[in-house]
Every structure is written in C-alpha cells, then in structure tokens.
VOMARNU-711121 format. One record per atom (N, C-alpha, C): x, y, z. Coordinates in pm, whole numbers, padded with zeros to 5 digits, always signed. Last residue first. Example, Ala and Ser with C-alpha at 12.3 -4.5 7.8 and 13.67 -1.06 7.14 Angstrom:
! residues 2
+01285-00225+00708;+01367-00106+00714;+01290+00003+00787;+01319-00569+00780;+01230-00450+00780;+01320-00330+00780;
END
This chain:
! residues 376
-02650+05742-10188;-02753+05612-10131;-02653+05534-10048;-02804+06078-10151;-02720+05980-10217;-02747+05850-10147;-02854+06322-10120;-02802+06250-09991;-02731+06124-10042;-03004+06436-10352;-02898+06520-10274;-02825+06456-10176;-03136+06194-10435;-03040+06277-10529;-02916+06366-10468;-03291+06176-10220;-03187+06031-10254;-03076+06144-10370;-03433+06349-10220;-03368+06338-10124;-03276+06213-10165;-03585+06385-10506;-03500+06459-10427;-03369+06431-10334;-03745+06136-10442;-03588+06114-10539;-03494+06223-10529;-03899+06213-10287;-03788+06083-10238;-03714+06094-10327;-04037+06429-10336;-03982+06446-10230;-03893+06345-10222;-04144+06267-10567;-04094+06400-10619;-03973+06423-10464;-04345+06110-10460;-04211+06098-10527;-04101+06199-10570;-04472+06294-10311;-04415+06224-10274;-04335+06197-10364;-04578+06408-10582;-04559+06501-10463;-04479+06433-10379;-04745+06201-10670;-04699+06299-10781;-04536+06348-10661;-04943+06135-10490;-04828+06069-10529;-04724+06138-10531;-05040+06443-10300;-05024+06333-10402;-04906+06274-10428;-05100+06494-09954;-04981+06462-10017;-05041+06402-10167;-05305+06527-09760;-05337+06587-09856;-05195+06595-09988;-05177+06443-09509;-05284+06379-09592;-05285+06418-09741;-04825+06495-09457;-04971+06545-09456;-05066+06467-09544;-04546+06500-09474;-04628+06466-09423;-04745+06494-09413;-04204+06653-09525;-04326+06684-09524;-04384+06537-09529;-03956+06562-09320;-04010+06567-09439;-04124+06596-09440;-03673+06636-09058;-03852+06633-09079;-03882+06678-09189;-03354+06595-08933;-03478+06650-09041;-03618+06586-09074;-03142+06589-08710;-03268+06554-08761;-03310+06626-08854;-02874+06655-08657;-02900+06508-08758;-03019+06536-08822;-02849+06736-08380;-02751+06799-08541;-02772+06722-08646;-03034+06614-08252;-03062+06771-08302;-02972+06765-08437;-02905+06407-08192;-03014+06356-08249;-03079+06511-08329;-02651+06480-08034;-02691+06423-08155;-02785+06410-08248;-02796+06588-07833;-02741+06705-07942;-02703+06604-08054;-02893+06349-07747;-02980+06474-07737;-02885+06567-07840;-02702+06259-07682;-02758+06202-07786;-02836+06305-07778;-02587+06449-07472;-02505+06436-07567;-02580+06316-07670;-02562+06622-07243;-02707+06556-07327;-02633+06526-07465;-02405+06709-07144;-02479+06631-06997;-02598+06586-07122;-02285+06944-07229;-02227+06831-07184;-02299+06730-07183;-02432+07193-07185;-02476+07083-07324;-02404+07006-07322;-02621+07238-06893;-02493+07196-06965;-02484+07128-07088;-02825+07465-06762;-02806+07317-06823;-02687+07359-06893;-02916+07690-06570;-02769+07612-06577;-02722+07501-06636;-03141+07780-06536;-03131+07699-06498;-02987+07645-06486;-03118+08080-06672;-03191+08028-06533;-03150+07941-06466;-02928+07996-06874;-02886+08144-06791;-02984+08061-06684;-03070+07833-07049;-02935+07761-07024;-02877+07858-06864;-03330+07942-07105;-03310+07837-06970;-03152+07792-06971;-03293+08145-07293;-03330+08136-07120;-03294+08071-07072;-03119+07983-07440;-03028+08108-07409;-03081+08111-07238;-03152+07646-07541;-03221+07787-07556;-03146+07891-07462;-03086+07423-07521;-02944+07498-07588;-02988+07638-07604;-03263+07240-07338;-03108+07312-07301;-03002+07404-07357;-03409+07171-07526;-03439+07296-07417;-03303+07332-07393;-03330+07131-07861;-03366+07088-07723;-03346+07197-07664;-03555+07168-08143;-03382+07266-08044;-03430+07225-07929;-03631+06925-08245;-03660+07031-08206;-03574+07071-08167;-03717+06927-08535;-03795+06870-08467;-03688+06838-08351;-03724+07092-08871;-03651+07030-08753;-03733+07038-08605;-03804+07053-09198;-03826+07186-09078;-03728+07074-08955;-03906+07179-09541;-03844+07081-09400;-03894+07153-09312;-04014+07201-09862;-04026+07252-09758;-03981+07101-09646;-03856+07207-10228;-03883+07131-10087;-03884+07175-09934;-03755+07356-10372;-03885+07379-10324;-03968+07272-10264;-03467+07309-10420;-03562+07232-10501;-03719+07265-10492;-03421+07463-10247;-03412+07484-10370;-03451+07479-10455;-03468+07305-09999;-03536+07435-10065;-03525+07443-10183;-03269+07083-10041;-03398+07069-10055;-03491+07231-10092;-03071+07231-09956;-03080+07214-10076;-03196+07141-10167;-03101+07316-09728;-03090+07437-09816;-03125+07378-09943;-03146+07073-09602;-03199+07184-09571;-03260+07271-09656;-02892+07000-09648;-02967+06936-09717;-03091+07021-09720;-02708+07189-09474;-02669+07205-09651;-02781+07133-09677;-02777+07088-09244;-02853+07211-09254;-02837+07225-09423;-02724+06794-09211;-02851+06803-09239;-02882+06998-09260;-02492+06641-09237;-02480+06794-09329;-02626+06857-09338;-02662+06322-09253;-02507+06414-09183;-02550+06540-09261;-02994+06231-09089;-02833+06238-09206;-02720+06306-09159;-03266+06077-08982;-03145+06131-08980;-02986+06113-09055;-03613+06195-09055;-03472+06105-09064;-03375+06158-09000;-03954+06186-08926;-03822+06246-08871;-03699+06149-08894;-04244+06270-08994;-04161+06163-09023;-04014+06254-09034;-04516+06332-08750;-04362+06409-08818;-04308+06255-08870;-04734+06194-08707;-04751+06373-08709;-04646+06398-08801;-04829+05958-08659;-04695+06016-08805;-04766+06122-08805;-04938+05852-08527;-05048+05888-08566;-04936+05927-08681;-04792+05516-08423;-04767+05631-08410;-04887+05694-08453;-04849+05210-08174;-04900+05296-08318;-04834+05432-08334;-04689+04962-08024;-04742+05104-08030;-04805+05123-08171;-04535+04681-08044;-04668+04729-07950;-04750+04824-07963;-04331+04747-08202;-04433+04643-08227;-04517+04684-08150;-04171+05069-08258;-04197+04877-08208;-04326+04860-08164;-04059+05241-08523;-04135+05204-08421;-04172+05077-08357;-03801+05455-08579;-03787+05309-08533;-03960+05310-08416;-03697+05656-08894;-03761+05629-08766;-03782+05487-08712;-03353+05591-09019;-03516+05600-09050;-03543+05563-08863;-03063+05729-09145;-03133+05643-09019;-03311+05732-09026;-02894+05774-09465;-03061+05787-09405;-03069+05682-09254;-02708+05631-09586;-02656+05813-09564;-02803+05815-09447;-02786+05384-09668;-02678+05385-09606;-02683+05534-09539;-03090+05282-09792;-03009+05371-09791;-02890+05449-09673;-03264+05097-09768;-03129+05061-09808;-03044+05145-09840;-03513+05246-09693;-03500+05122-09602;-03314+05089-09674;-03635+05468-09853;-03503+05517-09810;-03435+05391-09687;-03844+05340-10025;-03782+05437-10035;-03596+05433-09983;-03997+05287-09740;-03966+05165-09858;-03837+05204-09975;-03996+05473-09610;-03943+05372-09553;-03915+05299-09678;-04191+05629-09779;-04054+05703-09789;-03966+05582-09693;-04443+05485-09781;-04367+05492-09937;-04181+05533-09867;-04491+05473-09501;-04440+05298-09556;-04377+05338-09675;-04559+05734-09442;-04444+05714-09456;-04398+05607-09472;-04806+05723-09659;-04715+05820-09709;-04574+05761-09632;-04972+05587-09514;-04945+05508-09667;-04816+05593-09699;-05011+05718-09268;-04920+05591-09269;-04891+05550-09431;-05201+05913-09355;-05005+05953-09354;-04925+05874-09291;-05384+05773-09429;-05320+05844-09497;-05159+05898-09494;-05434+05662-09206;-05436+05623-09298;-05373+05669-09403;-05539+05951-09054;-05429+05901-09017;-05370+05751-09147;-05738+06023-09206;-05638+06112-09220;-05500+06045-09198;-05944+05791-09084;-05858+05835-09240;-05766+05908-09269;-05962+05851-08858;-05883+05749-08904;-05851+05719-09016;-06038+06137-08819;-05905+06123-08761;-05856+06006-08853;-06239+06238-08928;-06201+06235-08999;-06091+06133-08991;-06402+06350-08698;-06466+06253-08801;-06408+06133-08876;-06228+06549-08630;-06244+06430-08509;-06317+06343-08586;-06284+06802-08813;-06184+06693-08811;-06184+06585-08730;-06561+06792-08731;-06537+06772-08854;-06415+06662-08852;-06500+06919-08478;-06553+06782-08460;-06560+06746-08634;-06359+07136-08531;-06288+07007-08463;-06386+06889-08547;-06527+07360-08617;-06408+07266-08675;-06349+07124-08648;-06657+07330-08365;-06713+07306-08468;-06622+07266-08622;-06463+07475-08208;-06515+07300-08192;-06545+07255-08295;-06411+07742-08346;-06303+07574-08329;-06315+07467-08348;-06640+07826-08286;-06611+07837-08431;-06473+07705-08437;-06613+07810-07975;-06730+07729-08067;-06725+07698-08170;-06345+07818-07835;-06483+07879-07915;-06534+07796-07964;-06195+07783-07502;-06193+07785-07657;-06324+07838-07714;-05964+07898-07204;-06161+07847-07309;-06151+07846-07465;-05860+08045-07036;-05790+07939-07140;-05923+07877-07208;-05788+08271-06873;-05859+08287-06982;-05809+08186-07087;-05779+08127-06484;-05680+08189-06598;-05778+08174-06750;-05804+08189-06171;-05828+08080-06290;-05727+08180-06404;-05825+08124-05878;-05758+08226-05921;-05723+08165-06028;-06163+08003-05740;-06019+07941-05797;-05984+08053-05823;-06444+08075-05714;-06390+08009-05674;-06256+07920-05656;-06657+08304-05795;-06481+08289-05845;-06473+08161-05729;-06971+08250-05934;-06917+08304-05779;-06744+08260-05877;-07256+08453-06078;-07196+08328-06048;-07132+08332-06000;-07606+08542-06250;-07504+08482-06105;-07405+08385-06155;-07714+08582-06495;-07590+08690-06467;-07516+08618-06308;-07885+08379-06514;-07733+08372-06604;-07680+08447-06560;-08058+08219-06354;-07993+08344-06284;-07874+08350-06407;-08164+07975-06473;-08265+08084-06470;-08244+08212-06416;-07944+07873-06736;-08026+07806-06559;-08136+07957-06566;-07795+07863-06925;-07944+07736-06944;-07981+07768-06852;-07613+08038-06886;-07676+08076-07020;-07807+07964-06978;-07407+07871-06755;-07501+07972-06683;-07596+08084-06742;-07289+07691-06917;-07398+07693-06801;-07473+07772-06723;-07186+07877-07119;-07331+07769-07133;-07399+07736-07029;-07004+07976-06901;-07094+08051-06948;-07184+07990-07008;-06951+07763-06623;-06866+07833-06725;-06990+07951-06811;-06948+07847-06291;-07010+07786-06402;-06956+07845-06517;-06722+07960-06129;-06820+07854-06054;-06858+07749-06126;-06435+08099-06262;-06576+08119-06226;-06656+07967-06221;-06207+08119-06285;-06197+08032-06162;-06348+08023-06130;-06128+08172-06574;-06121+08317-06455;-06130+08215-06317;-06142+07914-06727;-06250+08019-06741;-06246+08159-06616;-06015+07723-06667;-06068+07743-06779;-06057+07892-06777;-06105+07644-06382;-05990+07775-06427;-05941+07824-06515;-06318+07500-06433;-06356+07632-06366;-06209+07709-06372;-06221+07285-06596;-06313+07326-06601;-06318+07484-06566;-06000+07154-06413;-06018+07223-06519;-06089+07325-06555;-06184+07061-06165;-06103+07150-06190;-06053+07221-06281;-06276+06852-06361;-06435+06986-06320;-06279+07082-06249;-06070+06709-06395;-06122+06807-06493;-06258+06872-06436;-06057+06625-06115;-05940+06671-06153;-06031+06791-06329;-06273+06458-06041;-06214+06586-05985;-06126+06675-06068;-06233+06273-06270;-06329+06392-06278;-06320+06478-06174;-06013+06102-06401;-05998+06163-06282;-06126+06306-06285;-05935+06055-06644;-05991+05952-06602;-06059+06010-06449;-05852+06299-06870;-05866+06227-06797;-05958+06101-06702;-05748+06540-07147;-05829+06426-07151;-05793+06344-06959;-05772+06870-07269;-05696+06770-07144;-05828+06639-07115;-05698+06987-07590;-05794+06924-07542;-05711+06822-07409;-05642+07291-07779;-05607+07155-07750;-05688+07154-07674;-05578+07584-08054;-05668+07477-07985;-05627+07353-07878;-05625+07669-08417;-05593+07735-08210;-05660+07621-08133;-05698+07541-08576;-05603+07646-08600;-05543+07686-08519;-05744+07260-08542;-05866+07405-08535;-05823+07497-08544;-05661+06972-08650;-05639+07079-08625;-05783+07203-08626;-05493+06712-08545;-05601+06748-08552;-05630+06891-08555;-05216+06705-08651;-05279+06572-08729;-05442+06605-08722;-05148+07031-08672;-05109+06930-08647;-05242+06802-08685;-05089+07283-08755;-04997+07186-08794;-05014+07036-08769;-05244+07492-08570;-05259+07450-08737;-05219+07336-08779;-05296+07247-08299;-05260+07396-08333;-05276+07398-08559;-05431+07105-08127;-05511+07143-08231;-05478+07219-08311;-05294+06915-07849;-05271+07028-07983;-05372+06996-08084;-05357+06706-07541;-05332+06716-07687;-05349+06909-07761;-05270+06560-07256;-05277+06699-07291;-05271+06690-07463;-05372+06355-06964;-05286+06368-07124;-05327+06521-07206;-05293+06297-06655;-05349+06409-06764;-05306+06360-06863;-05198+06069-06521;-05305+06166-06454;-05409+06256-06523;-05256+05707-06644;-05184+05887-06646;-05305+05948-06540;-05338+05505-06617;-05257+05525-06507;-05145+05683-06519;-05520+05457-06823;-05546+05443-06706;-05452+05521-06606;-05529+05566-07143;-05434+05541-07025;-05440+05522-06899;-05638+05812-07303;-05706+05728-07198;-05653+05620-07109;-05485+05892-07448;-05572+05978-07373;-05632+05936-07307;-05384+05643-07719;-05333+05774-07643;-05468+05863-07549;-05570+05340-07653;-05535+05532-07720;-05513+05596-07664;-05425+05045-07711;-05523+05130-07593;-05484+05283-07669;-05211+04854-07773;-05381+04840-07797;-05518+04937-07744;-04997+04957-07639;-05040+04798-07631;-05181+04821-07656;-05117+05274-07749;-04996+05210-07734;-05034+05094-07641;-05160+05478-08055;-05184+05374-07944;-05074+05313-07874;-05310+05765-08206;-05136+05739-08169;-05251+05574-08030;-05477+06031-08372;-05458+05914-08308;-05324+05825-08294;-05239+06207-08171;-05392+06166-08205;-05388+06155-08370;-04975+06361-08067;-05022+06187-08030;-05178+06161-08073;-04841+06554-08042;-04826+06513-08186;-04877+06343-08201;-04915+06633-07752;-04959+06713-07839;-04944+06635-08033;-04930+06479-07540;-04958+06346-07644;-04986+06508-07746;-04785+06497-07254;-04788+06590-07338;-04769+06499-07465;-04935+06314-06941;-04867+06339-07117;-04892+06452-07220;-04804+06327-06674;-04823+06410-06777;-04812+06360-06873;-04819+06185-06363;-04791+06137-06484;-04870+06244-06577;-04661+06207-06004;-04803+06205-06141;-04722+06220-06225;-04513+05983-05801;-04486+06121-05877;-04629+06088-05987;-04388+05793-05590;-04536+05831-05597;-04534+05985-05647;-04217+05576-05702;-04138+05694-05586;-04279+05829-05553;-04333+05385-05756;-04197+05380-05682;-04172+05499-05578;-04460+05519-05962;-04567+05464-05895;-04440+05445-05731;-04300+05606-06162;-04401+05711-06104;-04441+05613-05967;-04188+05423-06244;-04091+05457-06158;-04198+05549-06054;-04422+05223-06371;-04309+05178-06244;-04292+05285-06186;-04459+05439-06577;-04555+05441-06472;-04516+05341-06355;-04229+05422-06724;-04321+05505-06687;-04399+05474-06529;-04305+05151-06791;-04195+05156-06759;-04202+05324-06678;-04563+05188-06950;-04554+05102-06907;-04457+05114-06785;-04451+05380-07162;-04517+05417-07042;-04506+05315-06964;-04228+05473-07344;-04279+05369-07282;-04316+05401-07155;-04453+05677-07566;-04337+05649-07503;-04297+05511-07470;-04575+05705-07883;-04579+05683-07773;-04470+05675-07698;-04544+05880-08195;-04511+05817-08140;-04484+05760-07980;-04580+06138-08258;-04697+06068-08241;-04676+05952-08161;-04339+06316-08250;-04419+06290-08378;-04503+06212-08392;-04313+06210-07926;-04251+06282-08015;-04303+06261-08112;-04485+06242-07639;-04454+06133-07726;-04411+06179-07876;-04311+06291-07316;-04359+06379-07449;-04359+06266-07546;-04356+06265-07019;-04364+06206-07141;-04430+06288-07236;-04291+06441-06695;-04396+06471-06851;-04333+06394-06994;-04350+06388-06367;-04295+06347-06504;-04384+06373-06664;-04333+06510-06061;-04428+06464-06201;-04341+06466-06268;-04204+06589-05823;-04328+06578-05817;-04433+06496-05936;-03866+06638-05640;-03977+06554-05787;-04135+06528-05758;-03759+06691-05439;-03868+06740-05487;-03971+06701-05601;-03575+06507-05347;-03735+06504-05276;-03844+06596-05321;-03565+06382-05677;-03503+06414-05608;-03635+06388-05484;-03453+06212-06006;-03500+06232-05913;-03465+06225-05800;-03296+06154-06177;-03317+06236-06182;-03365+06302-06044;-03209+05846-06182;-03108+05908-06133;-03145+06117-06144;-03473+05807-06332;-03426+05733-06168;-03336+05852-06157;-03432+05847-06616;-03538+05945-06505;-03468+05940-06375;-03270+05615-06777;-03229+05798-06683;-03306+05895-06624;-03412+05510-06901;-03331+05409-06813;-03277+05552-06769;-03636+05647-07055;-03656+05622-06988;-03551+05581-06849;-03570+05906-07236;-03484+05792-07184;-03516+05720-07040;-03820+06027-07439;-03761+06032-07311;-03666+05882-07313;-03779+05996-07775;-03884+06004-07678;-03769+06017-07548;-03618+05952-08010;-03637+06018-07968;-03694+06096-07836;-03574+05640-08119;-03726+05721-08078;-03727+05886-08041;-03333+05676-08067;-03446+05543-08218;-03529+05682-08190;-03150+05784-07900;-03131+05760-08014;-03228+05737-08128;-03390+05896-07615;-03344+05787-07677;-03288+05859-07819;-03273+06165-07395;-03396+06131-07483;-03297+05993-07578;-03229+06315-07091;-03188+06280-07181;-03302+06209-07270;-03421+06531-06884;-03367+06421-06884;-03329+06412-07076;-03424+06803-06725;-03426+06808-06819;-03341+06648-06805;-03733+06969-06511;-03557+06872-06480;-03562+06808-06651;-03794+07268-06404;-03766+07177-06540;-03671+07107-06542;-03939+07415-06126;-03806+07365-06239;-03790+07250-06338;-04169+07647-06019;-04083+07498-06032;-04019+07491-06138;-04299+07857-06083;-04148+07863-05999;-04160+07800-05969;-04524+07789-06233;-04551+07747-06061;-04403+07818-06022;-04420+07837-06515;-04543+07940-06490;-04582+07944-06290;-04265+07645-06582;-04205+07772-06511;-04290+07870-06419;-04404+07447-06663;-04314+07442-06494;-04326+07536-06445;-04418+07552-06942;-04574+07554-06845;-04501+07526-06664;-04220+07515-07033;-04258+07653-06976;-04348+07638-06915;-04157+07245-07147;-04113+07326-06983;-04135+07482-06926;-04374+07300-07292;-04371+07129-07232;-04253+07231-07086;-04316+07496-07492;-04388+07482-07410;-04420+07340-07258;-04045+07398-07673;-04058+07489-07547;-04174+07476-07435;-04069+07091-07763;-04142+07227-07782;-04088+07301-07643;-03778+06864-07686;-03936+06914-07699;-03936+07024-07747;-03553+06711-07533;-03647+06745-07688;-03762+06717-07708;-03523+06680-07314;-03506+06759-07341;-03509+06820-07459;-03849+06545-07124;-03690+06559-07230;-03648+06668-07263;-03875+06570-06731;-03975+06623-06908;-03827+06595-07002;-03983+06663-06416;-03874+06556-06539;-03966+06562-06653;-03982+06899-06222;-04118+06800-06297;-03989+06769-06422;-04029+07012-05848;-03921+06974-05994;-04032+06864-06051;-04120+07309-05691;-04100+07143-05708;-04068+07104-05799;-04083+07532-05627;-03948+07503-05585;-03967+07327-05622;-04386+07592-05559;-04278+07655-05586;-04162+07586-05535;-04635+07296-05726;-04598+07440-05638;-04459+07494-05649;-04921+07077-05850;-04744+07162-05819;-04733+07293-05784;-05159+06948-05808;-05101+07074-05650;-04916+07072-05722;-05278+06889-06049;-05237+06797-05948;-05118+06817-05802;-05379+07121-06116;-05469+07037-06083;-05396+06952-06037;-05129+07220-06258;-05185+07315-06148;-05301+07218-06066;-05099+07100-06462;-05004+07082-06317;-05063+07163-06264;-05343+07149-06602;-05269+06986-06565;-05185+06985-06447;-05271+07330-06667;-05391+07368-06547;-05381+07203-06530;-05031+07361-06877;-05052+07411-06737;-05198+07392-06656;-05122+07190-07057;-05065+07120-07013;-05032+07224-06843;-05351+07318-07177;-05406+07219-07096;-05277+07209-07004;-05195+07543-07248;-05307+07575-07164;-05355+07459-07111;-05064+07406-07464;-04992+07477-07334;-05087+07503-07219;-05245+07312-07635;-05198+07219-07547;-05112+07307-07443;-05518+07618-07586;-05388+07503-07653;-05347+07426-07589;-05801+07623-07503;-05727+07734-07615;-05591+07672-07719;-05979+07301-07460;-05883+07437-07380;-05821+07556-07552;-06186+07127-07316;-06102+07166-07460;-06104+07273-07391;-06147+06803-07174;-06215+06964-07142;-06143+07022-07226;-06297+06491-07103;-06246+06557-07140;-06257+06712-07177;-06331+06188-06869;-06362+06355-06926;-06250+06383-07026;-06269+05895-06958;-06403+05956-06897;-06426+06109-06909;-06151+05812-07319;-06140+05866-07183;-06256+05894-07118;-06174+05708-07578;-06183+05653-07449;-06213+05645-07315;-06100+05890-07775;-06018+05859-07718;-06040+05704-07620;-06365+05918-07881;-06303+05869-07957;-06166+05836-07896;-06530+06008-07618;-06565+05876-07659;-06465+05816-07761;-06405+06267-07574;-06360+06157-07494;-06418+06002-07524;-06489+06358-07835;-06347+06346-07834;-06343+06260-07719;-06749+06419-07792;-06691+06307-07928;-06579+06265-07914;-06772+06621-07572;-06799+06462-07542;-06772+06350-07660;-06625+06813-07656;-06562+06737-07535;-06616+06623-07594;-06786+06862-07899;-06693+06844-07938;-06628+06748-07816;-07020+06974-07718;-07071+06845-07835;-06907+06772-07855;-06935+07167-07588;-06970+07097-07514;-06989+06935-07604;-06875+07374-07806;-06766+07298-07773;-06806+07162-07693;-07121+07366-07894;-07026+07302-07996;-06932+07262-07949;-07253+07517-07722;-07294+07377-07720;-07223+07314-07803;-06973+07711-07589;-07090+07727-07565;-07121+07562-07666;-06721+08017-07583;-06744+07866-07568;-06907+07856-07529;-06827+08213-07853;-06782+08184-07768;-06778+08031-07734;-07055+08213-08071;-06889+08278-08095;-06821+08229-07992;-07340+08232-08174;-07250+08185-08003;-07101+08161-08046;-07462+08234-08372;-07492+08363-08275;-07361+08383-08181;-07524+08089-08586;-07575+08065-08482;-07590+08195-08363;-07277+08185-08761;-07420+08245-08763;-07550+08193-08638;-07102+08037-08663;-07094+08212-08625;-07250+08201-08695;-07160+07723-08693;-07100+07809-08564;-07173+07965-08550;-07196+07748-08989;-07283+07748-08905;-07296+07809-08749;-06846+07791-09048;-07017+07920-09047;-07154+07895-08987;-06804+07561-08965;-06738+07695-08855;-06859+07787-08902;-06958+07407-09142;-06958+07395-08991;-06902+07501-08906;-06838+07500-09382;-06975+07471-09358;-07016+07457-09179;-06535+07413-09383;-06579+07609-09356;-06766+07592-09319;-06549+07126-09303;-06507+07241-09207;-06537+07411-09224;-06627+07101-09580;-06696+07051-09440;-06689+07155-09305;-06500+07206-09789;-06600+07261-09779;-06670+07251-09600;-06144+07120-09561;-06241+07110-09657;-06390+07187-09635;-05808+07111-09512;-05901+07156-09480;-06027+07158-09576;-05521+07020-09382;-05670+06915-09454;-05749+07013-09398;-05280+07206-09435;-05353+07144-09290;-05480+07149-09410;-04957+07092-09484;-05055+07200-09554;-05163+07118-09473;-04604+07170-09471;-04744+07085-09406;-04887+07210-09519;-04415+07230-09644;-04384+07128-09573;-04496+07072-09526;-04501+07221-09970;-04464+07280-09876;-04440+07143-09719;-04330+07143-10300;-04393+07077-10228;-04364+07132-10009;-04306+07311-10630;-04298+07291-10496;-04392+07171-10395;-04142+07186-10932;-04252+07154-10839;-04221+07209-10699;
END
C-alpha cells in the first residue's frame, strides 16, 4: 500500500466552480474574489478581509501597513517556514529569532522579554500545525512595551483559541493565512490578511495591486474604467478569481474537513498514547488546533523516514529552523548554540500524513507501520 503524505480534498465542486470562473470571462481579480473576502471574514469573524496571492504576500504588506522600516527588529521563532522571516528582510529589518516551546512547538513565549530592544517593533506568532499560540500572554508583552502583533495563522484555519477564531482576535494587528496546495484551505496559490483595523486593509488593498487608487472591479463598475491614480509604491500581490472561486467551495467545507482530521489524529493519539519511543503533540484545554500537521517525536527520526518510505509511507518535517539556513546564519550571525530545544525539537520531528481524504484502511496501515518500525 502506498499512502502519500498530503493529498489536497479536491472535488467535482471545486473543478465546477473554477470553470464557471474562466468561462465567465474574468480570470483576474474581480466579483469571486470580492464574494470570497466577504465569506471568509464572516467565517472568521473578522471586520476586513483582503485575499492576496500567498500568506508571504499578506504577511509582507502586514508589515508594511503597520510603518516597519530599515534597521527595525520583528521577534518571530525560530521554527518556521522561511517565509515568516523573509518577509523582515524585504524592509532591511531583522529577524530576531526567539526560541520555541518543547510541547507545542510555538514561540517561547517566557523569552520574547529578554529579546527586545529600542528597535523592536512587532512580534510574529507563528501558530505551528494549527495550533494557536499563547496570545493572551502575547499581547501583555506587545502592549508593555507598545510593539504590533502578526499572526502568521498560515496552518491556523479553522484553529480557536479561548472560544474565538483564529483571524479575528481583537488585539492582533494582522493575521495572515495560506491557501497554498497543502494546506487545510486550499486554492493551490493563495492566502488571505484578515483585520479589525480598516485603515489598515484599504491599505492592503491598494498595494495589492501596483499602489493603484482602485483595484480593477472597481474600476470595471464606475463610468471612467481606464482612470486611476498610484498612490503607494505597491507590489503585484492580487489573486484570481479561478482561486476564489475555489476557495469559497473550500471555505464551505472548512468544518467538515476539519472534523475529519480531528477523527484521524484522536485514531493515531489513541494509537501511539502508551508508546514509550513516541512524544505526541500537546494541546491545552482552551485552544483548538485545525491539525494541519500531526507532528511526533522519536529518536533516529531520519532512518524512520527512510523506513517508512519503504513501506510507501510519505513524511515530511516541520521545519529547519531559521537559524541553521546558510543565508541567514552568514547575514545575521545566529548561533545554533543559543536554540537548543529548537534543534531538539528539529532532530526529533516527524510529520504523518493527515488529510481528510484519509481511509481507515490507510490510517491503520500508517499506525502499525510506525509502531512496527519504532516499536513500543
């Protein structure tokens, strides 16, 4: 049996709706995406929301909308996606790289403080495989020392935390989500900057798009379509229509999907809960995850790796912290001293497949595997 690592829920629904899209005419951004913003900030919560190309694209015009500039420092973990500190790079500001919890993975919270400087400007909570941070705690230090709040919630939909959804959070500035293939919502290409702050996304908005005035639906309905003025030095981050129109299929879908790949990881908890060789993910009581990633940890995790392939078991690892990447170790000067659960939590982790579209059959198949090769 193979079993790949992700395989993205895709149905008649979604090809029926992207073709409607292209035969409509409007390929571009235009009333699908406009339909898609407004489902998504009602299913989040949030007052705006503005769909962008990717979560990199939200998560830069996020800092660009709340004035970072050259030489200002933005605290982010150090296990993440690359993108989470490249978007810094894009201002020549710096990527302050904080340590990340043992359980969770998520930022360490009790080590921001000692991060910060006079340049600190923002903090980017990454909520790792869906799983929330602690914001709460969060948003003390932000508020202490008066720094904005990023979430990079790319593996966070649907994901809650004390009863409230990821993206709507009162006391973030931005939350930034992924649509990319892989993930819980997907358009193949894609993310969405959700806020409370409508200055802040009609900023969006216009750098979206070159920095132009009106985006192109809007200036497709008025009675001058060819006028319109630059008002910002913007950047080509807009999405399509053929996306939205995907989206909002999947945005239908979210609480079943997600249903789904809670039944999947209660089987591999239930599974692997007395197994000595296996540290299982740790979520508390307050939060929800959405279980983008169900992320264990073992010893010899690259031989299991291999030997799961074998079996035609697809993995993958979740993530080469920033610090051990070549660029930023040369730019910046991080020390792999200075993160030492952080390289723990790297030389350990492995990520099981996960996806809705899992049968039984398929799951079991994946747990006795892994009990066979890891043992109990």
């Amino acid at each position: 049996m193979k079993v790949t690592f992700h395989k993205t829920h895709t149905t008649k629904e979604e090809i029926k709706s992207a073709v409607r899209a292209i035969k409509s005419g409007w390929l571009t951004m235009g009333p699908e995406t406009v339909k898609f913003e407004e489902k998504f900030k009602k299913f989040v919560k949030s007052r705006e929301a503005v769909s962008l190309n990717s979560a990199t694209s939200a998560l830069h015009l996020a800092l660009k909308v709340i004035g970072i500039k050259r030489g200002d420092e933005v605290i982010l973990p150090t296990n993440t996606f690359v993108a989470t500190a490249e978007v810094v790079t894009y201002f020549d500001a710096i990527p302050v790289l904080c340590e990340v919890e043992e359980d969770s993975h998520n930022i360490d919270v009790s080590r921001i403080e000692e991060l910060i400087t006079a340049k600190t400007r923002a903090i980017i909570p990454v909520h790792f495989a869906g799983l929330p941070c602690d914001m709460d705690e969060i948003y003390e230090i932000a508020k202490k020392y008066d720094l904005r709040v990023i979430e990079d919630a790319a593996h966070a939909i649907p994901s809650t935390y004390k009863g409230q959804m990821v993206g709507s959070l009162e006391k973030s500035d931005v939350t930034c989500f992924s649509f990319y293939a892989t993930k819980t919502l997907s358009t193949g290409e894609g993310g969405m900057a959700t806020t409370n702050n409508r200055k802040y996304a009609k900023n969006m908005r216009i750098n979206r798009l070159h920095g132009i005035s009106r985006d192109a639906w809007d200036r497709h309905s008025t009675s001058k379509p060819w006028h319109y003025d630059i008002v910002d030095n913007g950047n080509k981050y807009n999405t399509t229509d053929i996306n939205s129109a995907i989206g909002l299929v999947q945005l239908k879908k979210q609480d079943k999907l997600r249903k789904k790949r809670v039944k999947i990881a209660k089987k591999y908890m239930k599974a692997f809960k007395k197994n000595k060789n296996i540290i299982l993910p740790v979520v508390k009581d307050d939060r929800e995850s959405s279980w983008h990633l169900f992320v264990i940890k073992v010893k010899n995790r690259d031989e299991i790796i291999e030997r799961l392939r074998d079996c035609g078991i697809g993995t993958s690892v979740h993530f080469i912290p920033i610090h051990k990447h070549s660029y930023y170790k040369k730019r910046y000067g991080y020390k792999n001293s200075d993160y030492g659960v952080a390289n723990r939590v790297f030389k350990r982790s492995l990520s099981l497949p996960i996806y809705p579209d899992m049968t039984n059959k398929e799951i079991d198949y994946v747990i006795g595997k892994v009990t066979k090769i890891i043992g109990v």
